[in-house]
C-alpha positions as CSV (number, residue, x, y, z in Angstrom):
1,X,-14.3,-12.5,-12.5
2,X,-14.3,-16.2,-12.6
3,X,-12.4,-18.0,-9.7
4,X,-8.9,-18.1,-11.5
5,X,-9.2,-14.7,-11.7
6,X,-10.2,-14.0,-8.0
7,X,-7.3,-16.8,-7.1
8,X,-4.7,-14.7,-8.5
9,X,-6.0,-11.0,-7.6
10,X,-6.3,-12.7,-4.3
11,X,-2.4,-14.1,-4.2
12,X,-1.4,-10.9,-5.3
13,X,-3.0,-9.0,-2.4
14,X,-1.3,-11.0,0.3
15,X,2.1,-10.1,-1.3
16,X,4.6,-8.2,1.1
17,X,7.7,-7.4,1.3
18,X,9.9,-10.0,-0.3
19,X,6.8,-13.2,-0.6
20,X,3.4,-13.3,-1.0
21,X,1.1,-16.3,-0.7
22,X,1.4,-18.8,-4.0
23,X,-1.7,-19.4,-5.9
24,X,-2.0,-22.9,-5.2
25,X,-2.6,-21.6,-1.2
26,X,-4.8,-19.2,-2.0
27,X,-7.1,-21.8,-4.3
28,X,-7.2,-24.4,-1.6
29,X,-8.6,-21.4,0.9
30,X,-10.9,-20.6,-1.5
31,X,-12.2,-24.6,-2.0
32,X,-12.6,-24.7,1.4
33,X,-14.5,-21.9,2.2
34,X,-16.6,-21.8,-1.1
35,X,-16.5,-25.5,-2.2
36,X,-16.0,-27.3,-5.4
37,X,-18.3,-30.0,-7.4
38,X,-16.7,-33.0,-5.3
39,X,-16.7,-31.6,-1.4
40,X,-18.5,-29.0,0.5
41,X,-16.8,-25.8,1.5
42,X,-17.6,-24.7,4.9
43,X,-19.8,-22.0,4.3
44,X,-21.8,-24.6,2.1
45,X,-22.1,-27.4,5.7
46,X,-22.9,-24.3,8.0
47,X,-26.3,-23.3,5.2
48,X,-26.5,-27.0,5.7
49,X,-26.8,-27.1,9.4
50,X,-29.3,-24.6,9.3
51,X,-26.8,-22.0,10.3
52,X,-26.2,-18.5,8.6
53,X,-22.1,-18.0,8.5
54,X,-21.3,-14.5,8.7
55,X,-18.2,-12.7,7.3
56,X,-18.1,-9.3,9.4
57,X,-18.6,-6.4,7.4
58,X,-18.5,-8.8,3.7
59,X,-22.1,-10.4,4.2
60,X,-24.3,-13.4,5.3
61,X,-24.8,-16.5,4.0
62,X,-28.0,-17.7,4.5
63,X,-30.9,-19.8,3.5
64,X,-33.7,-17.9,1.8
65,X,-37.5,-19.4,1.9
66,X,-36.6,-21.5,-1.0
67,X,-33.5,-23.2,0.7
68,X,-31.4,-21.4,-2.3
69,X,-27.9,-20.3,-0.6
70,X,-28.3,-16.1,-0.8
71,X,-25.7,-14.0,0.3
72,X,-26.7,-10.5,2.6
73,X,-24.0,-7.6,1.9
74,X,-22.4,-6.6,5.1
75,X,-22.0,-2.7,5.6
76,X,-18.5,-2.6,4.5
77,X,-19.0,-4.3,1.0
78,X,-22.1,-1.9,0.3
79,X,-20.1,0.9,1.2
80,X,-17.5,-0.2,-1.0
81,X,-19.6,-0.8,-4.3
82,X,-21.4,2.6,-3.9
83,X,-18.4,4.7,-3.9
84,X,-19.1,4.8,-0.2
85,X,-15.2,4.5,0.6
86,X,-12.0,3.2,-1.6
């Protein structure tokens, strides 16, 4: 899944009722958590800071011996890719 892909599954999850949240929204959260070339996203300043961001049950971001940004599965995403639950 590349991020256009993930943009639009994404836009189509938050619909409701009658609206759901355009593309273009859900591709400026995404910048700005994840980042593009040109500017940081905000998991990207907190590896930076030293800091490891946390999404609860998703994963941690964190710095691994080699300063490479390395992402530990929370319990709910393993339990979701191994048929855990879903």
């Amino acid at each position: 899944m590349d991020k256009n892909a993930l943009v639009e599954a994404a836009a189509r999850r938050t619909a409701n009722a009658d609206q759901q949240l355009a593309a273009e929204q859900v591709e400026r959260v995404v910048d700005a958590l994840f980042g593009t070339v040109e500017h940081p996203g905000v998991i990207a300043e907190g590896l930076k800071r030293g800091e490891t961001v946390t999404v609860l049950g998703f994963g941690a971001f964190h710095l691994d011996d080699q300063d490479r940004a390395t992402l530990r599965p929370g319990q709910a995403l393993n339990e979701y890719v191994s048929g855990a639950v879903g």
